[in-house]
N, C-alpha and C positions, 0 to 999 in steps of 0.2 A: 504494500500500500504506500503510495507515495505520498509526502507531507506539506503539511503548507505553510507557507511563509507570511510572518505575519513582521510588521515594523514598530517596533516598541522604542520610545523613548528614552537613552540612556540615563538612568540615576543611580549615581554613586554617594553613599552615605558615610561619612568618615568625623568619628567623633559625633557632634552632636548636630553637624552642619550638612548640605543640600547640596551639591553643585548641577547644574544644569548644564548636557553639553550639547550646544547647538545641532550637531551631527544625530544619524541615528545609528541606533544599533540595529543588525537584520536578525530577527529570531526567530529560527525552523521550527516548529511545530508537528510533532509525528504521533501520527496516528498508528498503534500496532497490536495485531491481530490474536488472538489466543491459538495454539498449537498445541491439541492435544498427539501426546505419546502411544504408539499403539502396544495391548500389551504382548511385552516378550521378555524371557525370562533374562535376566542378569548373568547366570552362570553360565549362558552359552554365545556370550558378545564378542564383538570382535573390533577392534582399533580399523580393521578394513570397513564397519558397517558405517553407513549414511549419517547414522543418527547419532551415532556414540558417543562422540561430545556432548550432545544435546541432551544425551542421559546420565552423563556423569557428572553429579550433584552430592555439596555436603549434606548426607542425610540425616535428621533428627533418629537419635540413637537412646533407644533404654533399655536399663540393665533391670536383672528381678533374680532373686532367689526366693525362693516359697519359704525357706526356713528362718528369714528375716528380713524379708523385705514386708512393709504393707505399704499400703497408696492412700492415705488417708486424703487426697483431693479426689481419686474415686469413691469411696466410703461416703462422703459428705454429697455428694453430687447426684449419685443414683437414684433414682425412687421406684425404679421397677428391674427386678431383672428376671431372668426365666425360676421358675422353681428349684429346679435342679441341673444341673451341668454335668456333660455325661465325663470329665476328668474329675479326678478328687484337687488337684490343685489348679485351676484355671487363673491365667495368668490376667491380672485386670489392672486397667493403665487409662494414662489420659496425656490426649496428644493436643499439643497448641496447634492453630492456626488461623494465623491473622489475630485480630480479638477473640477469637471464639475456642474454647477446651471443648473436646471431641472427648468421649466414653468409648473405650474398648474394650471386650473379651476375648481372650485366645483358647478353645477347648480343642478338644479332642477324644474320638473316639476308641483312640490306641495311641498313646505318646510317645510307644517305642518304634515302632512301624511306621505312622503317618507322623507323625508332631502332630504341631500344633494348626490342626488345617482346617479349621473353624473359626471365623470370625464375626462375634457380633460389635454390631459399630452402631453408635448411634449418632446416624448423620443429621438428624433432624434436632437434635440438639436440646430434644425435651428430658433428657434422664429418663426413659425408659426404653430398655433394651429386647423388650418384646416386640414391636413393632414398627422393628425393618426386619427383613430376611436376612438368613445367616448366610455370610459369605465364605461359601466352598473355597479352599485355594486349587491356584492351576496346577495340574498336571505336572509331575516334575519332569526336566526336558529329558530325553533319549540318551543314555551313555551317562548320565548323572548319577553318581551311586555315594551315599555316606557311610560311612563303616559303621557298627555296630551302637546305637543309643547317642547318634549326632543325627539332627535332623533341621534341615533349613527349607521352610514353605512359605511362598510367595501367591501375593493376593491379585486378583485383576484391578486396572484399574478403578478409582473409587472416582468419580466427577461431582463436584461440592458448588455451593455457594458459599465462598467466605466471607466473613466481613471481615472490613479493616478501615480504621478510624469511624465508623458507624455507617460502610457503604457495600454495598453487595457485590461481589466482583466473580465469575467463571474460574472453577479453580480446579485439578486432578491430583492428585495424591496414589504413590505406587508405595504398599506395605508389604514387610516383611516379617518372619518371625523365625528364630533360634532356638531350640531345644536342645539341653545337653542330660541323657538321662543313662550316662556312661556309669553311675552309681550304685549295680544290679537292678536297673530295670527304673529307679527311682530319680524322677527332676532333681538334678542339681540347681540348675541355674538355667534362662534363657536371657535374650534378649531380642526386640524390636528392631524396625529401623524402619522408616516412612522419607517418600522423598519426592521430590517434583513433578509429576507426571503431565507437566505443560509446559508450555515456554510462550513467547511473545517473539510475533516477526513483524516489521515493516521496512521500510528503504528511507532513507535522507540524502536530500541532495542540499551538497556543500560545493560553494565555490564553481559551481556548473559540472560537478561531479556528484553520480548517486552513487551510494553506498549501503551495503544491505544491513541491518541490523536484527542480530539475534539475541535477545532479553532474556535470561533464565533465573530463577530463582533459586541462585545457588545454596543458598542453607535452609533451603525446603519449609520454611516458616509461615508459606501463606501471602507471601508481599514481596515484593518488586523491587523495593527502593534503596533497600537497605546499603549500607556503604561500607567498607572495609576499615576499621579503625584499631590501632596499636594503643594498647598499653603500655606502659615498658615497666610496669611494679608486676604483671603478668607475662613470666619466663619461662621456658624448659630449664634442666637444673644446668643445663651446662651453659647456660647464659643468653641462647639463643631468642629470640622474639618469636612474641607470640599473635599473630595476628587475630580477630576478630573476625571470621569471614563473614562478607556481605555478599552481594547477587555480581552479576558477573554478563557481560556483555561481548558478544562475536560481532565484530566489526568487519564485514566481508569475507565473513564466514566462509572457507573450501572443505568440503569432506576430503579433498585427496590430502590436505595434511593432516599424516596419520599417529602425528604426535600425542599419546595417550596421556599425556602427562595433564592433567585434571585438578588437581587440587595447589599446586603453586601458581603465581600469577604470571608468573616468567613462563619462558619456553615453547610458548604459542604467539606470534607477532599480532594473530587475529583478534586476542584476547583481553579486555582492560576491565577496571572493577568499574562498580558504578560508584562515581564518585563527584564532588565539585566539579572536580576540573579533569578536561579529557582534550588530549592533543591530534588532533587530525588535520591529515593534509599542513602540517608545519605551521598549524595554530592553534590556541586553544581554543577551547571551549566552556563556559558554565552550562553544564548539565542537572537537570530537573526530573526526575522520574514517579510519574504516578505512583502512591502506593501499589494501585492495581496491574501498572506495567502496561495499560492501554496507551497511556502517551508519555511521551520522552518533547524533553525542550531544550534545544540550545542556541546559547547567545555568544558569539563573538567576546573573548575575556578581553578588558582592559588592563588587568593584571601586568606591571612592569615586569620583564624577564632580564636574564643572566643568561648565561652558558656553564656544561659541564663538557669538559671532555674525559675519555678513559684508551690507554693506549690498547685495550683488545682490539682483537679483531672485528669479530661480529659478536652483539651481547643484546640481552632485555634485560631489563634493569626496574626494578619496582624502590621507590623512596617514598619517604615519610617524614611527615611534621605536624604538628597539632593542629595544622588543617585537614591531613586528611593524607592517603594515598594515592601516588601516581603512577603509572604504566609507561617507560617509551622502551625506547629501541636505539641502536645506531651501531657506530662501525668505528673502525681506529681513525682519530683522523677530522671525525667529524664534530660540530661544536652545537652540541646539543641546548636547545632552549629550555630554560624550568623560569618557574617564577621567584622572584627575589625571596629569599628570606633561609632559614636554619633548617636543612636538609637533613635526612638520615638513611644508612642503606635499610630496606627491609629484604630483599634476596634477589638475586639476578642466577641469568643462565648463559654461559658463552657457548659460542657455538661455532665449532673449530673442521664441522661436516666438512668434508670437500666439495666442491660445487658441483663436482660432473656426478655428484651419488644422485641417482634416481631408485634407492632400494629401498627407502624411507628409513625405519628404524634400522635395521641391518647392515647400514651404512655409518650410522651417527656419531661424531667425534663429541661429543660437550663435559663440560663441568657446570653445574651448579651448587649455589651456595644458600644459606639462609645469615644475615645480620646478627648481631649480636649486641647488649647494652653497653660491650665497650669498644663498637666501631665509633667511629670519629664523627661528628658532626660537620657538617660542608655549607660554610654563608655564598651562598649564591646571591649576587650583587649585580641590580640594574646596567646592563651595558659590559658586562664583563665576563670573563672566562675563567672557569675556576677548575681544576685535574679533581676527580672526582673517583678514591682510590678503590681499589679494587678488584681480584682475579690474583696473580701471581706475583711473586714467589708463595708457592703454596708448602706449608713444613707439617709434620705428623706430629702429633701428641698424643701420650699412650698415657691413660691414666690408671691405677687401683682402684681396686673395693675389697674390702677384706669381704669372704664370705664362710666362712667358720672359723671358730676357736674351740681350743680343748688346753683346758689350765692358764686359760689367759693368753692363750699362746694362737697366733693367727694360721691357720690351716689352708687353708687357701685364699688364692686372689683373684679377681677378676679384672683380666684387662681389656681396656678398651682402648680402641685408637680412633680417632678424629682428626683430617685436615683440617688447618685453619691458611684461610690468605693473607693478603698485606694487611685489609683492613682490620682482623679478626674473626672476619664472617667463616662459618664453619661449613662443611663440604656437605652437602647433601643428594648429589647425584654425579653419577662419573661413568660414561660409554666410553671408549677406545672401537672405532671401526662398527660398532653394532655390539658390541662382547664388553661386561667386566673385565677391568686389568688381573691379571692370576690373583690370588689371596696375599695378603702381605703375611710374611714370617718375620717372627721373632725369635731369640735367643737369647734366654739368661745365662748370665755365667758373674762367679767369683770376682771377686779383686784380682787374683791370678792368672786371669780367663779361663777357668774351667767352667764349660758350658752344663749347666744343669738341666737346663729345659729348654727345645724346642718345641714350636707349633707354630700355627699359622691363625691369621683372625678372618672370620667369617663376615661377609656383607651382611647390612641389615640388625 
């Protein structure tokens, strides 16, 4: 669906004051479409399919043990449920989306054979779980087999009306459910997971150029708008950043790149969050996103910019500042534009592919990294160019963990080893050709170098 142009008056607000600037600003207005997913099973996907980016969504995830868990926002919510359920322990949960908490149960007629392949849902949102019909799950695919008392059953898709901020919006949702009753026959623990079963498509044209845009709602929450924002008091232990994910945007979206990599913001060029500010075509943009995801708005930033440069090769590069997060791209060489003010890395991916590989993954030279709280800050300043560090020399760090003692006396240790680059950012992905590089080996030895222990450290 193409979008239309509307010419809005610039105003800019700064401090307590108005400025009026005689000019206008031009701002696109897009109208985009809802796309539901059709259903197919997860476990038999393929990075070759159409759609697989478009399915690959952070999914809302819960855990349950029967032997301690209870749900007390389901307990309080309910007013109706079936009499009797034909498991002894039926798994009961409640799932957000948009404004609204959803009521579920997960039964089963045999927990060790099927799981959990009964779902009552109550979509209609009155607390009683008697009337809607129970949703059978689909058939598990052909060639899918779980070994003994593991069972994973997936739901067709569910099509809702959600609200969000008090307005009703087309929405689909794909569930899942986990059984682990490896126990002699008895539920250990399961868990959920529920995730987007829609997306939003229209086209914008910038500059006399259209562009396709694909809308997802990457943390499955019911809404569109959401935006990507760092803490830094919220860390992995090794110091790493922790992002908040928000929804996520394909900007001239190809299925033929078959880059599977999903959940970092790096490594797809197609790929930007949805955020303030968004660079296309070598400008920016202030971007607007319906809660609902049916329309997107952007306006020409006035925003004073700087330059970074980075002497890689080819890189994406994601940064951060108490505005928000950004997405670009570039090359060694090139003097990349950002907006003035106190930059920080959140993760980047280089990408060292040879140009004549046409094998996709099987081909891939790259490294990426994720930030960390004590990479450097970078003042990006109006009119100016600032090296903007990061990528190599990259060095190994092998840390401990004591993991037993007997008499106070430490019995084993666990090692771990992690890259770090110039800036500190820590290594989080490494192809060589399509192939991990061999395992890296280690060797202890004495003050005298007598070698006590060899081995090698395992990916992942």
């Amino acid at each position: 669906m193409k979008c239309a142009k509307s010419s809005l008056l610039g105003l800019v607000f700064i401090a307590a004051s108005a400025f009026l600037f005689a000019d206008t600003a031009s701002a696109v207005s897009c109208k985009l479409e809802l796309k539901r997913l059709e259903d197919k099973s997860s476990m038999v996907r393929s990075a070759q399919d159409e759609d697989y980016i478009l399915r690959r969504v952070s999914r809302q995830y819960f855990s349950w043990r029967p032997d301690r868990d209870t749900i007390p926002e389901f307990t309080n919510a309910v007013k109706k449920e079936p009499p009797k359920y034909e498991y002894e322990n039926p798994y009961k949960g409640v799932m957000t989306l948009g404004s609204d908490k959803y009521l579920f149960v997960l039964d089963s007629s045999d927990i060790n054979t099927k799981g959990f392949h009964k779902l009552y849902f109550d979509r209609n949102l009155n607390g009683d779980l008697t009337d809607d019909s129970v949703i059978e799950a689909m058939a598990l695919p052909t060639g899918v087999n779980f070994g003994p008392g593991s069972m994973r059953r997936e739901f067709p898709r569910q099509d809702l009306m959600v609200n969000v901020d008090g307005k009703k919006h087309d929405y689909s949702v794909f569930f899942e459910a986990y059984s682990d009753t490896r126990d002699g026959g008895n539920l250990r623990y399961a868990y959920t997971q529920a995730g987007a079963g829609a997306y939003r498509k229209g086209e914008v044209e910038l500059e006399g150029k259209t562009h396709s845009i694909f809308l997802l709602d990457f943390n499955s929450n019911g809404r569109f708008d959401d935006v990507t924002t760092v803490n830094e008091n919220v860390q992995y232990s090794n110091g790493r950043i922790y992002p908040s994910q928000g929804d996520r945007i394909l900007l001239d979206f190809s299925a033929q790149n078959t880059d599977p990599s999903y959940y970092n913001l790096t490594g797809r060029k197609d790929r930007v969050p949805v955020a303030k500010l968004v660079f296309v075509n070598g400008k920016y943009y202030e971007m607007t996103v319906s809660p609902s995801g049916d329309s997107i708005e952007l306006t020409p930033s006035t925003t004073p910019t700087g330059s970074i440069e980075n002497s890689n090769d080819v890189f994406d590069v994601a940064l951060y500042n108490k505005e928000g997060v950004l997405k670009l791209n570039g090359k060694k060489g090139d003097k990349i534009s950002v907006p003035e003010g106190e930059w920080k890395l959140l993760e980047y991916t280089i990408d060292l592919t040879d140009s004549s590989n046409t094998s996709g993954r099987q081909g891939w030279t790259l490294i990426a990294a994720s930030g960390t709280k004590n990479c450097p800050t970078v003042k990006v300043e109006k009119g100016k160019t600032v090296e903007f560090p990061f990528g190599s020399p990259f060095k190994p760090l092998v840390q401990t963990q004591p993991m037993g003692r007997s008499n106070g006396q430490v019995e084993q240790v666990r090692l771990s080893l992690e890259f770090t680059d110039c800036s500190g950012a820590i290594c989080t992905n490494l192809y060589v050709n399509g192939n991990r590089p061999p395992d890296p080996t280690f060797a202890i030895a004495t003050p005298s170098n007598e070698i006590v222990e060899r081995g090698k450290f395992e990916y992942g």
